[in-house]
C-alpha positions in Angstrom: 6.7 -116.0 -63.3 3.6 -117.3 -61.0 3.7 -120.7 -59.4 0.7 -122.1 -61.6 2.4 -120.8 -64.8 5.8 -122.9 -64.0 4.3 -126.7 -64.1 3.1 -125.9 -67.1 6.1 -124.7 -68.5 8.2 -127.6 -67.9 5.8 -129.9 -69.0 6.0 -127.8 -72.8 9.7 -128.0 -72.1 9.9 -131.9 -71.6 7.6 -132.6 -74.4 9.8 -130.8 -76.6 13.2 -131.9 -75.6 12.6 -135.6 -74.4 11.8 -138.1 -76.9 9.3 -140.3 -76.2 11.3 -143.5 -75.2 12.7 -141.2 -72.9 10.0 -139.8 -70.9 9.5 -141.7 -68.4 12.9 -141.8 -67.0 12.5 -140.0 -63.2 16.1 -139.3 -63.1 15.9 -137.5 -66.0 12.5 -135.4 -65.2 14.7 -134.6 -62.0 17.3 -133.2 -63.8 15.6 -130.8 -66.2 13.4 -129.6 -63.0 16.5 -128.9 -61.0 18.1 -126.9 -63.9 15.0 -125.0 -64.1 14.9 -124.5 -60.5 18.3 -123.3 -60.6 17.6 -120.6 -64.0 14.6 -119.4 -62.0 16.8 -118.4 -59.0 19.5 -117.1 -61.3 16.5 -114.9 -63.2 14.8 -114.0 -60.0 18.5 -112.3 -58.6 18.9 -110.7 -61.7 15.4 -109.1 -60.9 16.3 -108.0 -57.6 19.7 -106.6 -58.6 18.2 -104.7 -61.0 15.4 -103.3 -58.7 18.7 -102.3 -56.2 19.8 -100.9 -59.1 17.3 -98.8 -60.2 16.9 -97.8 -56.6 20.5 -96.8 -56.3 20.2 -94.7 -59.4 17.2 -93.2 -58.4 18.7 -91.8 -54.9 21.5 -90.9 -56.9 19.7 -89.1 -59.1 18.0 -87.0 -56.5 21.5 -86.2 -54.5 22.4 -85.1 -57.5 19.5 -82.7 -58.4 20.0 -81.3 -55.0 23.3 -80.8 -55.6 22.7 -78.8 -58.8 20.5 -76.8 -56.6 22.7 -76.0 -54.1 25.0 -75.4 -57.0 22.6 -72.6 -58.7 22.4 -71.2 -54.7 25.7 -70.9 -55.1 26.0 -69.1 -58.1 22.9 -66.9 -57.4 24.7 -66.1 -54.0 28.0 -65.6 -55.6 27.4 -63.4 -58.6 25.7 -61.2 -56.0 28.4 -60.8 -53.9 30.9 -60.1 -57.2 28.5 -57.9 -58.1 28.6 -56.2 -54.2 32.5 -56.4 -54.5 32.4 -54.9 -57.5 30.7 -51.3 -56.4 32.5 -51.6 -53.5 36.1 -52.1 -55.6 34.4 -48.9 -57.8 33.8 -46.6 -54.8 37.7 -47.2 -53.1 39.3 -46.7 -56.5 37.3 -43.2 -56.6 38.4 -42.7 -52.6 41.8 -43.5 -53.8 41.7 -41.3 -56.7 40.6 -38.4 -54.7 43.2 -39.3 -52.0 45.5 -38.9 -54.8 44.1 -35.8 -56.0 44.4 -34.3 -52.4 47.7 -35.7 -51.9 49.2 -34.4 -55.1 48.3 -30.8 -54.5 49.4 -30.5 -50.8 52.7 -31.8 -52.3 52.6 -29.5 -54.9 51.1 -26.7 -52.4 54.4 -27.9 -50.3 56.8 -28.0 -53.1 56.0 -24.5 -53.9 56.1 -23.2 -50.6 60.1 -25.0 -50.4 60.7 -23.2 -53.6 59.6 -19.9 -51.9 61.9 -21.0 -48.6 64.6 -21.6 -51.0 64.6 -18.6 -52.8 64.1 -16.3 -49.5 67.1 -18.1 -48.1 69.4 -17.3 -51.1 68.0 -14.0 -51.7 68.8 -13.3 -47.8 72.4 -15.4 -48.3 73.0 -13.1 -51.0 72.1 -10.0 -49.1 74.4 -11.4 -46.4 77.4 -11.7 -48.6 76.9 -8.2 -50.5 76.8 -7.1 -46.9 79.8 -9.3 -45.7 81.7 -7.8 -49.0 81.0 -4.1 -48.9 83.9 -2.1 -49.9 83.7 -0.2 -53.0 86.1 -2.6 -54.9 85.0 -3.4 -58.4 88.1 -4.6 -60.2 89.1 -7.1 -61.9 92.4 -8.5 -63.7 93.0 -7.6 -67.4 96.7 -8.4 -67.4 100.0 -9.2 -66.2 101.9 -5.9 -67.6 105.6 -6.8 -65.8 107.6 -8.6 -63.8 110.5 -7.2 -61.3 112.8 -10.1 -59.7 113.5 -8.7 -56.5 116.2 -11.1 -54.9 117.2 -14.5 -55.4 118.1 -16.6 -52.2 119.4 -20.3 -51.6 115.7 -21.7 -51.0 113.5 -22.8 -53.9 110.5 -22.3 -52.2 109.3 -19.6 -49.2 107.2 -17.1 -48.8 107.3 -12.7 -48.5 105.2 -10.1 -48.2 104.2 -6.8 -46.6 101.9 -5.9 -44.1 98.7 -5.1 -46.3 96.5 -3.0 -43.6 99.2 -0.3 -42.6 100.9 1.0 -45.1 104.1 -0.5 -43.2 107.4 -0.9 -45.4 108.2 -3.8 -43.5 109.1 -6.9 -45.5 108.5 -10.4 -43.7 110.5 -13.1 -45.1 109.8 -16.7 -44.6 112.2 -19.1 -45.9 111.1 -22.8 -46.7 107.4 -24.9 -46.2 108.4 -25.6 -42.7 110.0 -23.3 -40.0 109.7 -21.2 -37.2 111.6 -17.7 -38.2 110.6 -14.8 -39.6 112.9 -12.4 -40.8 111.5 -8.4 -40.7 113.5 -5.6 -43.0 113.0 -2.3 -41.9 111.8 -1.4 -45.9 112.1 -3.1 -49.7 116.1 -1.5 -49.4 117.2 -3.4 -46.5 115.5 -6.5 -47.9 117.6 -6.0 -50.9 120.9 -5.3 -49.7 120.7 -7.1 -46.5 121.5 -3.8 -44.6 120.5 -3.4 -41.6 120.2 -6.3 -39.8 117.1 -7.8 -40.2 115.1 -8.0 -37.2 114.4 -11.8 -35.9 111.4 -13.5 -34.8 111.6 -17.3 -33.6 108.0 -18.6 -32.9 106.9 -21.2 -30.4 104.8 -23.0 -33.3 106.2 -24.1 -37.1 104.4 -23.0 -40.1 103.2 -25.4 -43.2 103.7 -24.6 -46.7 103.9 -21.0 -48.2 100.6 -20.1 -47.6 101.6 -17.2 -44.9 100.1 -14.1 -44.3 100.4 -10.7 -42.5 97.6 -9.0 -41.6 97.0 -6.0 -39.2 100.4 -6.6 -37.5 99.3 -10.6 -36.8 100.5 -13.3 -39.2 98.3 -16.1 -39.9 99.8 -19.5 -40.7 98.6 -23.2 -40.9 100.1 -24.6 -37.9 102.5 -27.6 -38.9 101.3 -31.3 -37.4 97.7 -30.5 -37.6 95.3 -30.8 -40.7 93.4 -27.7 -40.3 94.6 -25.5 -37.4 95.3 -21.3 -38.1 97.2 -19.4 -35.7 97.0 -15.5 -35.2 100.3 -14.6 -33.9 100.8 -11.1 -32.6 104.3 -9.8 -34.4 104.6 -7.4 -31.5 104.2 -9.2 -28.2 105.6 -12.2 -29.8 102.5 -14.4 -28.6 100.0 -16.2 -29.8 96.6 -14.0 -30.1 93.9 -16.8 -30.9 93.7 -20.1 -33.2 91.0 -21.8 -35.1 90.0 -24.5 -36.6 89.0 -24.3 -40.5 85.8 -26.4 -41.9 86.4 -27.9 -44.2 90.2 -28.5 -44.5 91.6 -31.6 -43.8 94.9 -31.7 -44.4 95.6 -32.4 -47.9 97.6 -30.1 -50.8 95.8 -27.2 -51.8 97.6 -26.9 -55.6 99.1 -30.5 -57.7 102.2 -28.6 -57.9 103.0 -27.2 -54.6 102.0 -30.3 -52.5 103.5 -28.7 -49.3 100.7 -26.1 -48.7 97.7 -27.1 -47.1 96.1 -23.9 -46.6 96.9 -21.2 -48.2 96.0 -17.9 -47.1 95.1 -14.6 -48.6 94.1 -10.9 -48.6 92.2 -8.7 -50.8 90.4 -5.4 -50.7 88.0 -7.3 -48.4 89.9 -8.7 -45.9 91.4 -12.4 -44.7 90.4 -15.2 -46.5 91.8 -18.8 -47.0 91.8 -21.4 -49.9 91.4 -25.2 -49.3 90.5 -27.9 -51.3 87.6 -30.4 -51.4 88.3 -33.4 -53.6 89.3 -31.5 -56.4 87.6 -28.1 -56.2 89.1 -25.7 -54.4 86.9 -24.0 -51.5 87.2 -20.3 -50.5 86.3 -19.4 -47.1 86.1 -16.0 -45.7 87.3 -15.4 -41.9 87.1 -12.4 -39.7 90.3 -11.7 -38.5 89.4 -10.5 -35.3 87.2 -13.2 -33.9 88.7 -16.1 -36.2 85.2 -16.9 -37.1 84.2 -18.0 -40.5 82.0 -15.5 -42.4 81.0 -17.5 -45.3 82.2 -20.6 -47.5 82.0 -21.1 -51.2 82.8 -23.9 -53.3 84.6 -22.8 -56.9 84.9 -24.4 -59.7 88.2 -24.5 -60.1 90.2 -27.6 -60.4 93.3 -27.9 -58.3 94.9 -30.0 -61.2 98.0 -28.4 -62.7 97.5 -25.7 -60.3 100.7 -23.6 -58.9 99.1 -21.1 -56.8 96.0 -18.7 -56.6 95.1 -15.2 -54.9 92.2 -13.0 -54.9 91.7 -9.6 -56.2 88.2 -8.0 -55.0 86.3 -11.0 -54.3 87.2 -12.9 -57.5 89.5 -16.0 -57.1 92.4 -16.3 -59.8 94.2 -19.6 -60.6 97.5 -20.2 -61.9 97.8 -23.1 -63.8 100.7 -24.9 -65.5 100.9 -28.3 -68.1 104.5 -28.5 -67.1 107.7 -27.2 -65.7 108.9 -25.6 -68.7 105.2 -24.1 -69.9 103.9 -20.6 -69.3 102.1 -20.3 -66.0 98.4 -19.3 -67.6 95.3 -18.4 -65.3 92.4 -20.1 -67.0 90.2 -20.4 -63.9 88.6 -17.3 -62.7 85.7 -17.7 -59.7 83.7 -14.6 -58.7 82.3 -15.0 -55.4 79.5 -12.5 -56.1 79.1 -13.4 -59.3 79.4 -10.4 -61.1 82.1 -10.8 -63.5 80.4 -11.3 -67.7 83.0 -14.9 -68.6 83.1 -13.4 -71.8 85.1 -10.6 -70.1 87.2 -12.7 -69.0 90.9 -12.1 -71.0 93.5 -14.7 -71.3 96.2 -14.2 -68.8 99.6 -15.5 -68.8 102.5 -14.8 -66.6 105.9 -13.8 -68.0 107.6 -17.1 -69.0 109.6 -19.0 -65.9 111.1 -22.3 -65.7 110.1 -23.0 -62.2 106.7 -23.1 -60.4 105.4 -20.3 -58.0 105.9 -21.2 -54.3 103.1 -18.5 -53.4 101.3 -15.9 -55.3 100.0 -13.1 -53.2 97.9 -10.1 -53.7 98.7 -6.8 -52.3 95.7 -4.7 -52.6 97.4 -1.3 -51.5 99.9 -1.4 -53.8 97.7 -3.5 -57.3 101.0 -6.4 -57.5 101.5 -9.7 -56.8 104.2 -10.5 -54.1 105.6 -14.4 -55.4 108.8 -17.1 -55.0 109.5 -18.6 -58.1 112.5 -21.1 -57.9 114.1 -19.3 -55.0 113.4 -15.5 -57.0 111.3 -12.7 -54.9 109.2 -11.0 -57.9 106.8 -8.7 -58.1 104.6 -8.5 -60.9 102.3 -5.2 -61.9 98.7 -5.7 -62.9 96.8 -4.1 -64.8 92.9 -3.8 -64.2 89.9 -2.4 -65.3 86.1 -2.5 -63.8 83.5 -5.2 -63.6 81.3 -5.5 -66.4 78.0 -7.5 -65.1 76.9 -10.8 -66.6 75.0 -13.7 -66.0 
């Protein structure tokens, strides 16, 4: 409002409120012109608050177009760089994928080649073992034709045998699963009759179990106190030749039922070999008798649950089993280290009923019978054989 306007204005305003007695009181005409001072200061900050007002709102306005600029940068900027990350994602997933590629066939190029490794090596083990195992032998067990007890002693269990490799008559006797003498008959007569003297051989060392041989004019026993020791004692000079250690043994019961042997050892048309257990399979490892060195190991099979004994008959491991001390004595396990036996070849054996288990079972290849102690009996028991038939 201009200052000639407001005079005016409050002369209109008196006029109209004042009544005419009224108007010429000066403390009244004060009044109203104060009051309208007073509403033209309150309208006059009400027009600059408003101005600050629109002012603020106009800045704000603009910081917040800029911002929406910056905003739309932003996006620009960023959809580009998405869009960069995004080729760049594509081209490592095809580097990855052809990383794969390449990685997948040298593992399959090396897989292959480990295959080939593998089946060089077994065709060469095999090689090695047909080597290892090259007499002419080709038997195998068809029966259990007869049984001869021999003698009966005082002991229930023991061992006796002859010496396999020299057509020797000599009969060894070893009474009980832990000792140190050998008795030697001159032939099967004297050890019948007792006449003449047997000859008497006290060793240095004691044996373990029944699983004794004689071989070559050296017996081979597990040496009592240790888990896996075999001594070569030379029969003759009455010393002992070498010893060794066998892998693989550690001094636990070869057969459930004869848990005095450890190691039992054994010969066949190919030589020495000795039968261990491993958990509960039992392990056949050959040795060369001369050097005491292991030739080869395999791992049967057969369970040594409700086992009595075993032996081996041309490379092929035979297990005597038993469900109790008055049941037949049945070999249901049969292992062929060369596996050239056909198990539909192979026939049920059972052994001539007995009420006691075997102590040992042994093999004499020269002669095609089993050398074993049953409940303090020597017997012998005829075989009867036939030839391998190959199979898978």
């Amino acid at each position: 409002m201009t200052a000639q306007a407001r005079p005016f204005l409050v002369f209109c305003l008196m006029s109209l409120l004042l009544q005419p007695q009224d108007a010429q009181d000066p403390e009244m005409v004060q009044y109203i012109f104060r009051r309208f001072q007073m509403l033209e200061q309150g309208l006059e900050k009400c027009r600059q608050d408003t101005r600050a007002y629109i002012q603020e709102f106009q800045e704000f306005s603009k910081k917040v177009s800029a911002d929406l600029e910056r905003c739309h940068l932003y996006k620009t900027e960023y959809k580009s760089e998405m869009h960069h990350l995004g080729g760049r994602v594509e081209r490592a997933q095809r580097e990855i994928d052809y990383l794969e590629y390449i990685r997948t066939s040298e593992t399959c190029i090396e897989e292959d080649k480990m295959v080939m490794e593998k089946q060089i090596k077994d065709s060469e083990e095999e090689q090695k073992v047909r080597t290892l195992l090259n007499s002419s032998c080709d038997n195998m067990l068809t029966g259990i034709k007869s049984m001869k007890i021999v003698k009966t002693t005082k002991d229930t269990h023991g061992c006796w045998m002859k010496d396999i490799s020299n057509n020797s008559t000599k009969i060894y006797f070893l009474s009980g699963s832990r000792n140190n003498t050998i008795w030697e008959f001159t032939n099967m007569k004297a050890f019948m009759e007792g006449k003449p003297t047997p000859r008497k051989l006290v060793l240095l060392l004691s044996w373990q179990g029944t699983g004794q041989v004689v071989y070559r004019g050296f017996l081979f026993f597990h040496n009592h106190g240790t888990p896996n020791e075999i001594i070569k004692y030379n029969l003759q000079k009455k010393s002992v030749e070498d010893r060794m250690l066998l892998p693989g043994s550690y001094g636990i019961p070869v057969y459930q039922h004869t848990p005095w042997t450890h190691i039992d050892l054994a010969v066949d048309e190919h030589g020495l070999w000795a039968i261990h257990r491993e958990i509960d399979h039992l392990i056949i490892t050959k040795i060369d008798p001369e050097t005491m060195a292991v030739e080869h190991t395999w791992t049967s099979f057969c369970s040594n649950r409700d086992a009595d004994a075993a032996f081996l008959l041309c490379g092929v491991l035979y297990v005597v089993y038993s469900r109790g001390r008055q049941s037949s004595r049945i070999i249901n396990c049969v292992y062929d280290v060369l596996g050239t036996i056909n198990k539909q070849d192979i026939p049920t054996l059972v052994f001539p009923k007995r009420q006691r288990v075997h102590s040992m079972i042994h093999y004499n290849p020269q002669e095609k019978q089993l050398y074993s102690w049953n409940d303090g009996s020597q017997i012998i028991y005829k075989l009867q054989t036939k030839r391998k038939q190959a199979g898978p």
